[in-house]
C-alpha positions, 0 to 999 in steps of 0.5 A: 267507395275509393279503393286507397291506391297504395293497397295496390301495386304503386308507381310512387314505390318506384319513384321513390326508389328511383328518387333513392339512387339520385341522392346516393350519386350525390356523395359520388359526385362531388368526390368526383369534382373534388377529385378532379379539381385536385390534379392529382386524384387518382379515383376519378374514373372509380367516381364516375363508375359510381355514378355511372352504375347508379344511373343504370340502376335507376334506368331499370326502374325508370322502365319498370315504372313505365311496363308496369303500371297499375292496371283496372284501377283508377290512378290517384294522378294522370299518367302523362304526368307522372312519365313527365315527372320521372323525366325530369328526376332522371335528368337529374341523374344524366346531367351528374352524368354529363358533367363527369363526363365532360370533365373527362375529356379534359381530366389532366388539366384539373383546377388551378385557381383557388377562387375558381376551384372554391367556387365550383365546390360551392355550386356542387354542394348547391345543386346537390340539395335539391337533388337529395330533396327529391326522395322526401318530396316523393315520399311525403307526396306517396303519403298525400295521395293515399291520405289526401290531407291537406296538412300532408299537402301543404308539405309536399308544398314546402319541399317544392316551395324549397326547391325552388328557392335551392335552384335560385340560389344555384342559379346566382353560384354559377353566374358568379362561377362564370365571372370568376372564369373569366376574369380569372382565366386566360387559356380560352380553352379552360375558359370554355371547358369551366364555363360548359362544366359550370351549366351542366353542373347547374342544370342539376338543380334545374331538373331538380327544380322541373321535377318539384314543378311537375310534383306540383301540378300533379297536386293541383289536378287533385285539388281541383278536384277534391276541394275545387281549387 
């Protein structure tokens, strides 16, 4: 008879609670852009302290989860995988990271030109989604692990089917972030400083999107094995 896993000590406890921290940076971060394409912000540096925390908070999970897992008992999804997702959802967190603090080393500069300073607001707001997507995601595939259901299975699906969508459209905001960069800016150094803080930014939602695949195949590996698909 299979023992239901989630009876035990689980590692998707921690995945969600890690998932958890991701989304709470996401308010932090776009304050912090915000801030910075305002010039004359003084919070910045208390943003990015935010974030910062949050990243080290979810970095003691991260190797909880890793020093800990379950042990005498089977595992519901392969261990490699399971590291490979938690890479993927901590990169999401590093690269909010990165990008503060890339906009660090060039704070007093801010953003002057409205279009350019609008459209990067659109692109955090994009790439943030996907990132708080991953709680419900983690939580909803906690669920379909303990119960195998394949209503429960086909959510987790939606979420994943969503992200992707989420990172397509993040995708076409930053390449027209980028035209606006250039066909608007003139110092080169503004211009390569914008273009770099624009792909940190959208690798957020690239992550976003690796850890939706990672879910995935996760899934897959017991569909095959419970309804041979």
């Amino acid at each position: 008879m299979r023992i239901p896993f989630f009876s035990m000590t689980s590692p998707f406890e921690g995945l969600l609670k890690h998932a958890e921290k991701v989304k709470e940076c996401g308010w932090a971060f776009q304050q912090a852009v915000e801030c910075h394409a305002a010039e004359q912000c003084k919070e910045f540096d208390q943003y990015r302290q935010d974030v910062s925390k949050l990243e080290n908070e979810a970095d003691a999970i991260k190797r909880s989860i890793r020093g800990h897992l379950p042990t005498g008992t089977r595992m519901p999804v392969h261990p490699f995988q399971l590291f490979m997702y938690l890479k993927e959802q901590d990169n999401v967190l590093d690269s909010v990271e990165d990008a503060l603090d890339w906009i660090s080393y060039r704070r007093t500069a801010g953003i002057n030109k409205k279009e350019i300073k609008e459209a990067f607001f659109a692109l955090v707001d994009a790439v943030i989604e996907p990132a708080e997507e991953l709680s419900r995601m983690v939580a909803e595939a906690k669920k379909y692990f303990d119960s195998y259901s394949e209503k429960q299975r086909n959510t987790v699906k939606d979420i994943i089917h969503n992200l992707r969508k989420r990172e397509h459209e993040a995708d076409i905001l930053e390449d027209e972030l980028k035209q606006k960069i250039f066909s608007l800016e003139t110092d080169p150094v503004a211009i390569y400083h914008l273009v770099k803080l624009a792909e940190i930014i959208g690798s957020v939602a690239d992550h976003a999107e690796n850890a939706g695949d990672m879910m995935r195949a996760m899934i897959a590996r017991k569909e095959k094995s419970f309804w041979g698909k």
